[in-house]
N, C-alpha and C positions, 0 to 999 in steps of 0.2 A: 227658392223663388217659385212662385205660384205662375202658373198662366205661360212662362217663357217670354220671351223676348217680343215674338209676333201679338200676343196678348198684350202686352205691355204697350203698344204702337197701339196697336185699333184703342186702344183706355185714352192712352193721352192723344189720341185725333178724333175721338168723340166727346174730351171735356172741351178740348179747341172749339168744337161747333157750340157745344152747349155755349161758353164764353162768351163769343161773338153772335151769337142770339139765330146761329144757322138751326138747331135741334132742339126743341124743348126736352129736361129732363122727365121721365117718365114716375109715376109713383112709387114704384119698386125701385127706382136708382135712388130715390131721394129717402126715401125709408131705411136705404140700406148705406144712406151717407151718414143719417141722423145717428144711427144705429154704432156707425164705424167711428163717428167724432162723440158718440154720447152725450147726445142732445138730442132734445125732442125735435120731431117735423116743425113743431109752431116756430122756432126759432127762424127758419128759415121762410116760412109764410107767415110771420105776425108783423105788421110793418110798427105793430106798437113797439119792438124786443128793440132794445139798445144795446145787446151783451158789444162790448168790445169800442164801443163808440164814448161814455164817459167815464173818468176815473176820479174818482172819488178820494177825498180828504176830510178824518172825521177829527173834532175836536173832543175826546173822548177819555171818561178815566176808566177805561177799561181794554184790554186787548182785541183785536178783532176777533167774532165769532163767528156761529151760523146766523145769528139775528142781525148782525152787521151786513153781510154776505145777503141777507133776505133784504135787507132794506136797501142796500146797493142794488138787485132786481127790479123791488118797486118803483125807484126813482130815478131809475134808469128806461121803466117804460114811464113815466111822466113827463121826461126829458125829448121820449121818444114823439108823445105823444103830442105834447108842443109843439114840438119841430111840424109834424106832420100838420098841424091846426093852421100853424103860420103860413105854413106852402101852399095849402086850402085855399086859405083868405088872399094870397099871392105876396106874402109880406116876405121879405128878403133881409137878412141880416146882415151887417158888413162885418168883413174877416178883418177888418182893420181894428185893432183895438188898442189903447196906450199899454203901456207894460211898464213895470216896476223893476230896474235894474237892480234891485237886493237879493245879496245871496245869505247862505249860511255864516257866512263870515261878514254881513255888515254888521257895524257897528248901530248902536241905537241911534244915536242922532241922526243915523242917516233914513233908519226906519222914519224916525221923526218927521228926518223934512221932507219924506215922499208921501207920505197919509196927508202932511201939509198941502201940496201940491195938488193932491188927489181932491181935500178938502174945497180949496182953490176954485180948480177945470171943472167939478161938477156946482159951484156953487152953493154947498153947506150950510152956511153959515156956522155961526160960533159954536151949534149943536149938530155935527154932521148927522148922528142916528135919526134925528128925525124925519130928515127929506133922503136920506142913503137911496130905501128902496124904489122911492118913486125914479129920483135921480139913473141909478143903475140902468131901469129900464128905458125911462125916455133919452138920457143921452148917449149911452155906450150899447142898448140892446140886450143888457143882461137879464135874462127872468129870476125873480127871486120866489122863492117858492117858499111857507113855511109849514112844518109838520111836526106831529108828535111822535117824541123816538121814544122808544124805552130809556132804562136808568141806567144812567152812567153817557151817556150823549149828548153834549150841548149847542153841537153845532156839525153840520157839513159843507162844505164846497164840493164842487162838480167843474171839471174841467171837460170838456165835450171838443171832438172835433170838431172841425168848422162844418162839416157836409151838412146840407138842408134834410138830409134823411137819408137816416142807415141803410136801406135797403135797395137805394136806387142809385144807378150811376150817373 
């Protein structure tokens, strides 16, 4: 054990102040946090960085790699950096969103009748792909974003926690 006991008290009753905003951390605490969790400084001063806020589902015929793992970064400061535009302009998202009671074990009709359903509440018509993306955004608040992946990726989803931005309480 490093430091003792006494050491170990003064650490956790000066993250207590930093927490409750009594103490600012100084640059050598924060360099040598960065340092301790291995991750750069930015992570904790980029209010663009998302690490830990969306998780990602790729439609993919390939396993995940580092190019995966890279483009999970990028669009996670996208996500971030949305979030951040939105609160700018003062625009507020509702946490309320419909959800789709299928599991791994529905059967397909049941998948069937809830895209039905979905097709329905948003208003589709007979060709849901056409109006999806407009629809996603004006009625339920979802951004659709689209980008070029490398080969073997044809698609992702992004499940994001509800907070208007990662780095503020």
């Amino acid at each position: 054990m490093v430091g003792g006991k006494k050491s170990q008290t003064r650490t956790c009753l000066s993250r207590t102040a930093i927490e409750a905003g009594e103490r600012s951390i100084s640059p050598d605490e924060l360099a040598s946090l960065a340092e301790t969790l291995e991750v750069s400084v930015t992570f904790f001063t980029d209010r663009f960085v998302a690490t830990g806020v969306a998780v990602f589902s790729f439609r993919a015929e390939i396993d995940k790699d580092d190019k995966i793992t890279d483009f999970e970064d990028l669009a996670g400061r996208w996500i971030a950096t949305y979030r951040e535009l939105e609160e700018e302009r003062g625009e507020r998202r509702s946490l309320l969103l419909p959800a789709l009671s299928l599991t791994a074990g529905s059967r397909f009709e049941d998948a069937l009748a809830a895209a039905e359903d979905v097709r329905r509440s948003l208003g589709l018509g007979p060709y849901p792909a056409d109006e999806l993306e407009l629809a996603l955004g004006r009625d339920w608040g979802i951004p659709v974003f689209f980008f070029d992946s490398h080969s073997g990726v044809s698609g992702a989803a992004s499940s994001a926690s509800p907070t208007t931005s990662p780095r503020r309480s």
